[in-house]
N, C-alpha and C positions, 0 to 999 in steps of 0.2 A: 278636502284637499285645498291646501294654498293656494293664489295667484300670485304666481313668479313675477316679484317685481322687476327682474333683468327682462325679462319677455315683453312685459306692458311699455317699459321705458324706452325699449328697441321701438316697437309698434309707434308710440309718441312720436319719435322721432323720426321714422319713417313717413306718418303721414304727415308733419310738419313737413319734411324737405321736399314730398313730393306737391304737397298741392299750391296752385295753380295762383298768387295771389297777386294783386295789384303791389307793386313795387312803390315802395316811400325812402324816404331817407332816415335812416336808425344809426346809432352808437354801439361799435361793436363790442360787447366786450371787452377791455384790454387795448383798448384802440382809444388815443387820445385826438382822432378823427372822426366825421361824419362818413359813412358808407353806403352809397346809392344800394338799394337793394333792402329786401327784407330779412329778418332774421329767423336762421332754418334752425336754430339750436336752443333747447332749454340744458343748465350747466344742470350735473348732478344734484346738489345743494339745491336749486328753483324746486327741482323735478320733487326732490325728498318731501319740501314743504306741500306742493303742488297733489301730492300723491295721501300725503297724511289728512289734507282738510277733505278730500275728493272720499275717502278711506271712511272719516268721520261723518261726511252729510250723509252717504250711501247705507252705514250702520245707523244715523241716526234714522230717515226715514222706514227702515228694515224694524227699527225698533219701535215706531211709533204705531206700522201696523199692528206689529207682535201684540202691544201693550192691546190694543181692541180687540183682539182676537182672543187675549187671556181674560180678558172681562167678559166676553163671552161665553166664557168658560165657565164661568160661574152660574153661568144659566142653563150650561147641560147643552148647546147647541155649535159651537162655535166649529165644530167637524163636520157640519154642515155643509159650512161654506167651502166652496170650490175651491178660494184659494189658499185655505189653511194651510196644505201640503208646502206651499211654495214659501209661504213667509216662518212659518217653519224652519224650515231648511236654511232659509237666509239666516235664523237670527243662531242656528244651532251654532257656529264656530263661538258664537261669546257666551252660551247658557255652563255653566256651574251648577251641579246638582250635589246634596247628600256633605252638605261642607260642615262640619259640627261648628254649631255656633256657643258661644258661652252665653250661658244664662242669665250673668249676673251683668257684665259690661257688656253683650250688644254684639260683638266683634267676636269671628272666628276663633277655636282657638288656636289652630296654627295661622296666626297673621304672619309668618314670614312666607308660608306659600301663596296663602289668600291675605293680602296686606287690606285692611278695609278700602284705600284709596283705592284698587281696583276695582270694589263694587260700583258699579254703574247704576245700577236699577236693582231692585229686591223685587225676588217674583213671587217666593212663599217663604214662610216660616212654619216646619211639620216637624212632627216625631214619625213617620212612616213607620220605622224598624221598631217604637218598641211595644209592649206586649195592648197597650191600651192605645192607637194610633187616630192623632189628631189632624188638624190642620187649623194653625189660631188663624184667628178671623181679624184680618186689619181691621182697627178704629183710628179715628183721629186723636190730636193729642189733646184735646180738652174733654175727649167723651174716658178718653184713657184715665187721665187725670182724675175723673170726677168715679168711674167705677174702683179705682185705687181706694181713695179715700173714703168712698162709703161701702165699702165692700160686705160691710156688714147691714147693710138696710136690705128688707126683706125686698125694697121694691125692686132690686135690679134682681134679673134674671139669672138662675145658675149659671145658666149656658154665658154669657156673659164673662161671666166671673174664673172663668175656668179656661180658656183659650182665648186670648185679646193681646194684641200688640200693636207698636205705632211706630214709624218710621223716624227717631230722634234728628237724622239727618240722610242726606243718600243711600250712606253706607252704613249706619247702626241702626237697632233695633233696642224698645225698649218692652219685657214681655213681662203679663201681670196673669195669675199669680207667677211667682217665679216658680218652674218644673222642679222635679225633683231631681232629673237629668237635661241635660245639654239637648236641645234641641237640634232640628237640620236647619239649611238653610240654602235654599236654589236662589240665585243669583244671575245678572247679567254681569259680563263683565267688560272692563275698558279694551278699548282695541289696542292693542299694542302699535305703537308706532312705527310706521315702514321705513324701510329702508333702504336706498339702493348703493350698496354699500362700494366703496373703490379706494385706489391708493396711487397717488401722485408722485412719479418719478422727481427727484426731487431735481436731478441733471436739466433732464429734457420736458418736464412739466409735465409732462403725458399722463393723461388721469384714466385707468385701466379698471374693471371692474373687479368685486373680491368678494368673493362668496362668504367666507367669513364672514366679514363687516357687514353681511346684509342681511336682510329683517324682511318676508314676503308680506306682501298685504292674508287676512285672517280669513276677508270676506269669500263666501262661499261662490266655487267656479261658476254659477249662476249670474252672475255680477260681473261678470267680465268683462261684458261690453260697453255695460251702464258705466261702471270704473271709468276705462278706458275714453267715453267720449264725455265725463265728469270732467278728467284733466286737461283733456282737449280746451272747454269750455271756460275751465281755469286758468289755461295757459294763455288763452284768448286775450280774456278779461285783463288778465296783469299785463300784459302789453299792447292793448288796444286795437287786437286786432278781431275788427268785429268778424270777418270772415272765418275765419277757424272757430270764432265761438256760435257765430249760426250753423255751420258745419257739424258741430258736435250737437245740437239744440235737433237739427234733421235726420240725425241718425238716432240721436234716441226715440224719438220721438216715433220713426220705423222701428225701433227694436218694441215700443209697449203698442203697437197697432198686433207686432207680427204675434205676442203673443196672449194678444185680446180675442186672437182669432180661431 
């Protein structure tokens, strides 16, 4: 399930007005004056930026466990570990399974659903479905390169010669020998950018929110709070207000205590 970016954005702003901070003099918005007082409001537009990068470090580290945990995997053990369940689940909303890739260029073949610039990260390249079911075994591209060309010296290994591919760039693949069929190809994919979508009276200026125009964050309800004191921390930082970003730094900080325990 999504996290409702109108819900997180209320919460922001909620605990922005409510908490408690030492008063400075700031520039309001729209005010060609200085105004005693702190500033209790992030505009939509801050918040969109503020919510995309908060969106992105939280997928990135979510992915960086995943990636250890998949290399585990290859050793037959990696369900082992206690926390598999949980990083799992964080990275499910971006995994792409069973995407037929083309054999010859690299690239899905339907690139208008799976456009390659979405691939984020390549997790396998298999034939699971057909009757002889592999799984090519990444090399590098100079080991690729070098099994290519002598493909015929007795000294490389069948098994070699038969399921190997290299990562040409994030999002293609290059696969030797070439299949007789289209292979699959599981994927992570880019997070789609949030949105908290609204529409500006154009009279009265009033900027009202619009379900339409809006785009939830992808990350799994597990993330919710981490999110949530992410933006804090960010909201912090871009206006210098160290209080609200130690504020966010002590709540997270109880949220991975509460559930180390």
């Amino acid at each position: 399930m999504a996290i409702s970016i109108n819900k997180v954005y209320k919460e922001i702003l909620s605990v922005i007005s409510n908490e408690k901070l030492e008063k400075q003099n700031v520039s309001f918005e729209g005010s060609p004056m200085l105004v005693q007082g702190r500033r209790d409001y992030i505009t939509p537009n801050e918040f969109n930026i503020l919510a995309d990068r908060a969106q992105q470090d939280l997928f990135e580290e979510s992915l960086n466990e995943y990636k250890a945990f998949w290399i585990e995997g290859k050793k037959g053990n990696y369900e082992e570990h206690r926390d598999f369940d949980l990083i799992a689940n964080k990275i499910e909303p971006f995994r792409v399974e069973g995407v037929e890739l083309n054999k010859g260029s690299g690239i899905p073949v339907d690139f208008t659903t799976y456009p390659p610039a979405d691939i984020y990260w390549i997790e396998s390249v298999n034939n699971d479905g057909a009757s002889a079911a592999v799984v090519y075994r990444e090399v590098s591209k100079n080991y690729f390169i070098q099994v290519r060309s002598y493909s015929t010296n007795k000294a490389f290994f069948k098994k070699d010669l038969e399921h190997i591919y290299y990562r040409k760039t994030s999002n293609t693949v290059g696969i030797f020998p070439e299949p007789t069929s289209n292979p699959n190809l599981d994927f992570i994919k880019k997070p789609t950018t949030p949105k908290w979508g609204s529409i500006t009276n154009v009279d009265t200026g009033v900027v009202t929110y619009s379900l339409g125009a809006t785009v939830d964050f992808e990350l799994h309800e597990s993330e919710r709070s981490s999110l949530i004191n992410k933006i804090l921390y960010l909201a912090g930082m871009s206006t210098d207000d160290v209080q609200t970003s130690e504020m966010a730094l002590r709540n997270e900080a109880s949220n991975e205590a509460a559930k180390n325990n």
